[in-house]
C-alpha positions in Angstrom: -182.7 23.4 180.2 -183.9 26.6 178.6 -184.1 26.9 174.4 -180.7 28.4 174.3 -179.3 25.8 176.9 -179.8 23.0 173.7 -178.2 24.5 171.0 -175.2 22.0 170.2 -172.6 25.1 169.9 -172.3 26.2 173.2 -172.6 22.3 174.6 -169.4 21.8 171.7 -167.6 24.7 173.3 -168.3 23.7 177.2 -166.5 20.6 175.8 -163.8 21.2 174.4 -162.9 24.4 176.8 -163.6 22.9 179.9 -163.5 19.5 179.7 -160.9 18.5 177.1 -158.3 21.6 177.5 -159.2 22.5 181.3 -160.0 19.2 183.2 -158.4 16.1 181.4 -155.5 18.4 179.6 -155.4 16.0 176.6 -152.8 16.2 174.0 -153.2 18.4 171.0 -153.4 15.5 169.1 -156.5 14.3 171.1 -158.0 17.5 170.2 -157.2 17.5 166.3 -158.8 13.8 166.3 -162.1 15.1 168.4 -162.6 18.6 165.9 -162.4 16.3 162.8 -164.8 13.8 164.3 -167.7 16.3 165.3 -166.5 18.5 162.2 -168.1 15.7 160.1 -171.0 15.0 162.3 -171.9 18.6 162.0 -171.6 18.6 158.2 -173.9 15.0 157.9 -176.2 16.4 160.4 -176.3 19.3 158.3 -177.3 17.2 155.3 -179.6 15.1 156.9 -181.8 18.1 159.0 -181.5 20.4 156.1 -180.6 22.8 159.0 -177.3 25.1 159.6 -174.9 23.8 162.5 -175.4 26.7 164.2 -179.3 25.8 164.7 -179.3 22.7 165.7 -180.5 21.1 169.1 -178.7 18.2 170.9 -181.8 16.4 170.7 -181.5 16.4 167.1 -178.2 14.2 167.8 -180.6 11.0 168.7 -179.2 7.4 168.4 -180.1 7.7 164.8 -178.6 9.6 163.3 -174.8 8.3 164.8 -175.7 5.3 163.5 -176.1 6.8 159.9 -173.1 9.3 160.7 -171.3 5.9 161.3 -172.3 4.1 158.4 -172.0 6.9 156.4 -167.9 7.2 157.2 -167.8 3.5 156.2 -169.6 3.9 153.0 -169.6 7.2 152.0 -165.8 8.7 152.9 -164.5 4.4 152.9 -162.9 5.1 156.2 -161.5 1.6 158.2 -163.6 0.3 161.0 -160.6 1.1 162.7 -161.3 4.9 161.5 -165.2 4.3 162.6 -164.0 3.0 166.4 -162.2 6.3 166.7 -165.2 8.7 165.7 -167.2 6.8 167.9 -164.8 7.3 171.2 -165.2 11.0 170.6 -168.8 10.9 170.5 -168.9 8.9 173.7 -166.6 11.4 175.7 -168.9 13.9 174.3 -172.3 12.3 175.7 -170.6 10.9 179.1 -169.6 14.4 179.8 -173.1 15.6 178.9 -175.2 13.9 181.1 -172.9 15.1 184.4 -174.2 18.2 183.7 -177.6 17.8 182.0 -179.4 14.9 183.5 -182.5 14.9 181.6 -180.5 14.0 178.4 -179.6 10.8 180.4 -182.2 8.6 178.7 -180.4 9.6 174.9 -176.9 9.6 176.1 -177.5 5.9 177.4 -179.1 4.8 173.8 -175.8 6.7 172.4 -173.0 5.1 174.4 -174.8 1.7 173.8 -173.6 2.1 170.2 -171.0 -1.1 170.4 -167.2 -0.7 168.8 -167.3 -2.8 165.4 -165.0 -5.3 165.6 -162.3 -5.3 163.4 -159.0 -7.7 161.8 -155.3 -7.3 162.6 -154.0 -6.5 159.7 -150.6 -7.7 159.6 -147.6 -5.3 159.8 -144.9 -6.3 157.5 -141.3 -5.1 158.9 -138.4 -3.5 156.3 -135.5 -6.1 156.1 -132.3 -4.8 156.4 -131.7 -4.6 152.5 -134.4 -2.2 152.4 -133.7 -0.8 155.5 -130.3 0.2 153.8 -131.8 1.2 150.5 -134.0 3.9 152.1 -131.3 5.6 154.0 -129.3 5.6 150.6 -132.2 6.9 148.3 -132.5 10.7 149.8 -130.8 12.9 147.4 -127.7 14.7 149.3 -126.7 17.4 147.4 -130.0 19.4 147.8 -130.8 21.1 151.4 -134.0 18.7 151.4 -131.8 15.5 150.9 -129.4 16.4 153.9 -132.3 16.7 156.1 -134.7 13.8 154.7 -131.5 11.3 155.1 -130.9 12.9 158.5 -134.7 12.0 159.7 -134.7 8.9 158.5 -131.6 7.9 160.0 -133.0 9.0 163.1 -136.6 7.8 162.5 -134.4 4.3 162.3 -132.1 4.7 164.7 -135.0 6.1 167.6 -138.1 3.8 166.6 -140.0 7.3 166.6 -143.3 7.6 166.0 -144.1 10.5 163.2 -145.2 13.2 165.9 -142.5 12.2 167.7 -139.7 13.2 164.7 -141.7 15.6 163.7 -141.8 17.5 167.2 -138.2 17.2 168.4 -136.4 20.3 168.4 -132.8 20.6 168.6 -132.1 20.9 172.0 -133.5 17.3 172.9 -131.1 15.9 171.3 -127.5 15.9 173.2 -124.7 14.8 171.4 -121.3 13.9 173.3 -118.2 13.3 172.4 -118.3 9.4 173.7 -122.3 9.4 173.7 -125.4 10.7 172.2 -128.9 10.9 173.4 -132.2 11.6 172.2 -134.9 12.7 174.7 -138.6 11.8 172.8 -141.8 12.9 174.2 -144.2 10.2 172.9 -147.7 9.7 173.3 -149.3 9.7 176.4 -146.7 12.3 177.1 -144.5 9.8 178.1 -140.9 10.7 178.1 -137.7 8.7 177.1 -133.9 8.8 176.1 -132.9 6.8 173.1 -128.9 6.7 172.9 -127.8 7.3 169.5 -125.3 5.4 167.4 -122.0 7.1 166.0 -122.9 6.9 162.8 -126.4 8.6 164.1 -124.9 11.3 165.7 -122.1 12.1 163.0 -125.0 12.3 160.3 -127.0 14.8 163.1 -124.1 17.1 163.6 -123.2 17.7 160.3 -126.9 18.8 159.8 -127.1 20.9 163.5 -124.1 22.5 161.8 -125.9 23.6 158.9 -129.1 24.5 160.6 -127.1 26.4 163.1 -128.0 29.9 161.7 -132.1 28.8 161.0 -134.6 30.4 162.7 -136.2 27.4 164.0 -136.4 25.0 166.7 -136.9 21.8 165.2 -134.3 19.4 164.1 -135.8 18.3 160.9 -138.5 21.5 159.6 -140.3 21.9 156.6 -139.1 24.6 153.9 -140.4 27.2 155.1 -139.0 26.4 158.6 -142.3 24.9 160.6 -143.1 21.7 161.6 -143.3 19.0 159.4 -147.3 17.2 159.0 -147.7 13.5 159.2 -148.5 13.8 155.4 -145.1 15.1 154.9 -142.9 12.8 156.7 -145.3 10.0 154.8 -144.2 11.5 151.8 -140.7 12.0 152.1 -140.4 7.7 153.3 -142.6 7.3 150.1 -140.4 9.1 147.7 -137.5 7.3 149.1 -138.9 4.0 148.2 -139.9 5.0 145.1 -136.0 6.8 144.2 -134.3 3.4 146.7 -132.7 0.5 144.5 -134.2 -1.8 145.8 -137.0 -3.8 144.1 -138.8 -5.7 146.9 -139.9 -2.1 147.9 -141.7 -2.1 145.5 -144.4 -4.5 146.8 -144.7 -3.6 149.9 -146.6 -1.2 151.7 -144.7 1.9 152.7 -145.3 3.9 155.9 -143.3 5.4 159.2 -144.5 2.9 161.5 -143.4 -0.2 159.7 -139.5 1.3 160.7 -140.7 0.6 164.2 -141.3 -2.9 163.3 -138.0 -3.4 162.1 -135.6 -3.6 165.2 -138.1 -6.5 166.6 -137.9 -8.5 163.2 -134.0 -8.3 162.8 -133.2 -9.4 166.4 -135.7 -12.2 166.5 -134.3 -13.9 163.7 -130.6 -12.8 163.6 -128.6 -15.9 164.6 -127.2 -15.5 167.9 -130.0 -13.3 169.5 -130.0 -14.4 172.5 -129.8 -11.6 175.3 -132.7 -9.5 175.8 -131.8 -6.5 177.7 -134.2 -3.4 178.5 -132.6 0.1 178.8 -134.3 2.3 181.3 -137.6 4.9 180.2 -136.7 3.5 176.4 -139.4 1.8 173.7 -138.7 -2.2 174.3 -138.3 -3.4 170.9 -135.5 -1.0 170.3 -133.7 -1.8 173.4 -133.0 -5.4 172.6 -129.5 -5.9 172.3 -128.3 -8.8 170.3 -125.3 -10.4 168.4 -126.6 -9.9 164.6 -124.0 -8.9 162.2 -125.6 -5.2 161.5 -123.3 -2.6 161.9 -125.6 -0.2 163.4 -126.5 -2.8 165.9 -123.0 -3.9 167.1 -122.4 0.4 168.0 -125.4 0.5 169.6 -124.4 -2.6 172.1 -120.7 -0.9 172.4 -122.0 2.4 173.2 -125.4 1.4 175.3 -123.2 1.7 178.7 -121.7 4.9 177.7 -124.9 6.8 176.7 -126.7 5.5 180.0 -124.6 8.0 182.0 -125.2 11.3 180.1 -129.0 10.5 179.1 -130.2 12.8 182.4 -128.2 15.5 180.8 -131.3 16.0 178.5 -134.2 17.9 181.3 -137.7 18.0 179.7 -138.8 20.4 177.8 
């Protein structure tokens, strides 16, 4: 391997260009998670060589100094273990994908990749009950253009079980909304795709919205101001500022992010008297398809419209 050959850039660039983008074809999501993670090992390596990213050598990325890189994100940024597991997978990718096409870094790759994942608790995930499920679709303020659209999400983000890139990455034309039926199509990690039908009340709220979006220059159903996606951060903040505006004072205590609204279909059918039929629609996320007996109004459209939505949810073709 010649002098030139060593330098960590053009390794970096080899794989992220060709192996990332070129052979696996990983989501862009992968690729934001692996640029943070070596982003940071560039800037510690930086501080502990006392040498500029651009100069150093991949043998300068020894067993080592990941471990400090490691402990540092624990101690110095207080990042999870959970956070730690993930900078580590990238680094492994990294140094599997090395050795295929530099053997004689076999012996530090192996020492790297021996590096073992730090176990970690479960933390519990606590579910919204349907009080404050109720409260946070009331709490968005309606008569501003940012109200209309936050209730609108979060009717869907409830409705759909989303996950955040999910919401924030459907356009407009994956959602199809009938006359008897409505249907979202969701492309969801792993780009796995699925149809979620829609309850009425779901699909009144959305085309009232559509109908004022009908003239934006934009393709997604729920953008930001200035008509572009919406970030993670965003969507974070707009469930957090309904909690905070929601009358409801058991929000208060509790822990307030997007997933826990895909924990809440699971917790109201499990122990809602009278659950007691568990059926799975087709390419759909399985704690949102079970369909139950519970009082909730949202729940008893869903059951009377399931059959209905089944037949027009191949209308929607992927994107």
């Amino acid at each position: 391997m010649s002098a030139k050959a060593t330098l960590i850039g053009p390794l970096l660039q080899g794989f992220f260009v060709e192996h990332l983008l070129q052979h696996k074809r990983v989501s862009p999501q992968t690729i934001s998670s692996y640029r943070d993670t070596f982003r940071l090992l560039l800037q510690h390596a930086h501080k502990k060589l006392k040498t500029e990213p651009a100069a150093i050598k991949i043998d300068a990325w020894d067993a080592p100094l990941i471990l400090s890189f490691l402990d540092s994100l624990e101690n110095d940024r207080h990042n999870s273990i959970r956070s730690r597991n993930i900078r580590l997978a990238a680094i492994r990718s990294f140094f599997r994908w090395l050795t295929l096409g530099h053997p004689e870094l076999v012996g530090m790759a192996t020492r790297i990749l021996a590096i073992p994942v730090k176990r970690t608790d479960r933390r519990l995930v606590h579910s919204f009950t349907r009080e404050e499920i109720d409260a946070l679709l009331a709490a968005p303020d309606q008569s501003h253009w940012r109200g209309r659209r936050d209730a609108a999400m979060l009717l869907t983000l409830y409705n759909t079980g989303a996950r955040v890139s999910e919401i924030t990455g459907l356009h407009r034309e994956h959602i199809a909304l009938g006359a008897a039926s409505s249907v979202v199509h969701l492309i969801g990690k792993g780009r796995k795709h699925r149809d979620i039908p829609l309850w009425p009340r779901t699909a009144r709220v959305l085309k009232a919205w559509f109908r004022e979006q009908s003239n934006a220059d934009t393709p997604f159903a729920f953008p930001s101001a200035r008509g572009q996606r919406l970030s993670r951060n965003g969507v974070d903040y707009i469930l957090k500022q309904a909690a905070a505006s929601a009358n409801c004072p058991s929000l208060k205590a509790k822990r307030i992010h997007p997933h826990a609204v895909r924990h809440y279909f699971s917790w109201q059918t499990m122990s809602s008297e009278g659950a007691k039929t568990l059926n799975f629609a087709p390419n759909a996320f399985s704690p949102l398809d079970i369909v139950s007996a519970p009082s909730h109004p949202d729940l008893r459209d869903r059951s009377q419209h399931e059959i209905s939505a089944r037949r027009t949810h191949r209308s929607i073709r992927r994107a």
